[in-house]
C-alpha positions in Angstrom: 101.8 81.9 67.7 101.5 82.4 71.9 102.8 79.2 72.3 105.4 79.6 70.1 106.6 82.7 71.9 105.5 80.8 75.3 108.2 78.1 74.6 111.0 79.6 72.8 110.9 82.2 75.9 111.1 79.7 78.7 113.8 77.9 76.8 115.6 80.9 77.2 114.9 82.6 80.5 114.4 78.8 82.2 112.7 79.9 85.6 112.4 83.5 85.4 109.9 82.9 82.4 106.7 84.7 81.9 103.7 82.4 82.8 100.4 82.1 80.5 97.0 82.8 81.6 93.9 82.2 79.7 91.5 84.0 80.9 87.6 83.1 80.5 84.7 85.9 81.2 80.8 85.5 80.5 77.8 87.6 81.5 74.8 86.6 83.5 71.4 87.7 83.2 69.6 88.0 86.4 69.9 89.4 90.0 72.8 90.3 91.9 72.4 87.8 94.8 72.1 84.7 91.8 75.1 86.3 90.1 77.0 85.5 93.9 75.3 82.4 94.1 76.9 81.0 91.0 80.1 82.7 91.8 80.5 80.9 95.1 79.3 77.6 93.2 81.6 77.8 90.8 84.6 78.6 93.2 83.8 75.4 95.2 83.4 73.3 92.1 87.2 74.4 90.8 88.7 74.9 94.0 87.3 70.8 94.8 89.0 69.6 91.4 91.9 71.6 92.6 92.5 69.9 95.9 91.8 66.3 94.4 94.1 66.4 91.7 97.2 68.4 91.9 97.9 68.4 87.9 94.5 70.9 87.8 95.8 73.9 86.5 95.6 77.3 89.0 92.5 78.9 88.5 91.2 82.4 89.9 87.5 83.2 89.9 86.2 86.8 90.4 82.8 87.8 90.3 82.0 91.4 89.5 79.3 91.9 92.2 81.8 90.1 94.7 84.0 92.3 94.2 81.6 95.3 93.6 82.4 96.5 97.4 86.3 95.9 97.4 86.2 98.1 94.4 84.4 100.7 95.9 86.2 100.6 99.0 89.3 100.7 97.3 88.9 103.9 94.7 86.0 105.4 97.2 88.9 106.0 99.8 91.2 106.7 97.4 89.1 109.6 96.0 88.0 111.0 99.2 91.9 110.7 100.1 92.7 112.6 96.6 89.9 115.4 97.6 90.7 115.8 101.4 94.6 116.5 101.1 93.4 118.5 97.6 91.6 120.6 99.9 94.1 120.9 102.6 96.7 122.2 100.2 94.9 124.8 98.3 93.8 126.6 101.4 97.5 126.0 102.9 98.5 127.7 100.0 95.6 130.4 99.5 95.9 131.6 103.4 99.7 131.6 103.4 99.5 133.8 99.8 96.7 135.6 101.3 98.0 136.6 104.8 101.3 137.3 103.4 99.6 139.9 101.2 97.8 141.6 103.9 101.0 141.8 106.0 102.6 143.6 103.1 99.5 145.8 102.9 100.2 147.0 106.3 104.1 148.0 105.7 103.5 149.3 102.5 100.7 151.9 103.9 103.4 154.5 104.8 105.0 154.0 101.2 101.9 154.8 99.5 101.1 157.2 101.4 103.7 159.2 100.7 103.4 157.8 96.6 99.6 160.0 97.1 101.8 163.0 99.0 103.9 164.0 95.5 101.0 162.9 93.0 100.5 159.6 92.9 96.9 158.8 91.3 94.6 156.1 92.9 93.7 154.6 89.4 97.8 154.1 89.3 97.8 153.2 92.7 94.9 150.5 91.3 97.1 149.5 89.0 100.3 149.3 91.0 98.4 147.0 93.4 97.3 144.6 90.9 100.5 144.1 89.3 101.8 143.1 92.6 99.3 140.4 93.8 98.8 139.5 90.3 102.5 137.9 90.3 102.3 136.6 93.9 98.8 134.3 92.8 99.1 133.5 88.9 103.1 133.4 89.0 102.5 129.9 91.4 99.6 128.8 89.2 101.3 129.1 85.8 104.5 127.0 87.4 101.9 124.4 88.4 100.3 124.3 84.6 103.5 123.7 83.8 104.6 120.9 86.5 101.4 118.8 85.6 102.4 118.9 81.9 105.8 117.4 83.0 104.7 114.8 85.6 101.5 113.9 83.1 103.6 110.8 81.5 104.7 109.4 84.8 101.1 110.3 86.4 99.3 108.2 83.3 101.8 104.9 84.3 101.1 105.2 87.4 97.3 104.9 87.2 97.8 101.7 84.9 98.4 100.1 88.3 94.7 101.1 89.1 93.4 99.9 85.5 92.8 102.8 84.6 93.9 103.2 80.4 92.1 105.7 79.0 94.4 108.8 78.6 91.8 110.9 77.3 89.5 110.7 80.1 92.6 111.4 81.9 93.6 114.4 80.5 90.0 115.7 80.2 89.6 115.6 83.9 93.1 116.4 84.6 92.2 119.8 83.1 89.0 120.3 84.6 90.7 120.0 88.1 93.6 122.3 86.5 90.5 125.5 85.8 88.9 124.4 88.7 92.1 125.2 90.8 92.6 128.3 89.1 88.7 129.5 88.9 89.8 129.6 92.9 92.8 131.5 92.6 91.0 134.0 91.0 88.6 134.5 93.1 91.2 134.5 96.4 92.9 137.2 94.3 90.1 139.4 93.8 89.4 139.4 97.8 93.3 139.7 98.3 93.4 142.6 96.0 91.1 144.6 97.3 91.8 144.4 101.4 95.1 145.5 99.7 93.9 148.2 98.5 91.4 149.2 101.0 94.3 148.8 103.7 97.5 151.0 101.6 94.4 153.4 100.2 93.8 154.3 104.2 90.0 153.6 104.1 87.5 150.8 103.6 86.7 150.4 99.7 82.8 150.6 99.0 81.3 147.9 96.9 
């Protein structure tokens, strides 16, 4: 049935055709320096036929603890990569959030003050507060929920590149890194709200 396809679509597409690969794996049982040690004899063994007759079909040989440290390289940087600029971004946009708040906390202290002049309660004041910083920090989260949900698809076909298939795992660790992310917002909010509310209030809130 392969070959059948094989042929009728080289008859058809002439040089741009699709090229077959058969593809041979097998497991050893023993240590990893004999595993490389039959790697690197196979490799010479194929790549001699290869050079001494020129009909020998192309052959690639991999061995997995060979390529153990390219792989690790490879996704090892890439994560760190993934968990450095991670990093960089949250903070950027925790501080800017954060300081922008504070600022705010400062202008608005004359405006509250006077809100406590006609009769303005703290519990409303509270509440006023919370409102406020409560749309500055989850407004930006929720928009981000629903940008990963969006990008997800184009996210998943992307990592195919890497080999990497399995869209549940995917999923499952995008939304761990999703609460994890927000499990930070909250707490950045909590701190936020209250040197608000100590600064508009006029006094240092006791804990």
């Amino acid at each position: 049935m392969i070959k059948q396809f094989y042929n009728g679509q080289a008859a058809v597409y002439g040089k741009n055709k699709s090229y077959l690969h058969t593809y041979y794996g097998f497991d050893l049982n023993c240590g990893k320096e004999k595993q490389i040690e039959i790697t690197e004899e196979i490799k010479k063994q194929i790549y001699t036929y290869m050079e001494q007759d020129e009909a020998f079909p192309g052959v690639i040989v991999e061995g997995v603890e060979q390529e153990r440290s390219g792989f690790y390289g490879l996704y090892g940087g890439l994560f760190f990569l993934g968990i450095l600029l991670g990093i960089i971004f949250i903070f950027g946009t925790v501080l800017i959030m954060y300081y922008k708040q504070i600022s705010e906390g400062y202008e608005d202290q004359g405006r509250f003050a006077i809100l406590r002049k006609v009769g303005m309660r703290q519990k409303e004041i509270r509440q006023s507060i919370n409102s406020q910083v409560l749309t500055v920090f989850f407004l930006p989260l929720i928009m981000a929920g629903i940008h990963v949900a969006f990008a997800f698809p184009l996210i998943s076909k992307l990592l195919v590149l890497f080999a990497i298939t399995d869209k549940k795992l995917l999923l499952c660790i995008t939304g761990i890194c999703y609460l994890a992310f927000a499990g930070f917002y909250i707490l950045i909010y909590i701190v936020t709200s209250r040197g608000y509310y100590g600064i508009v209030s006029g006094k240092k809130e006791q804990y």
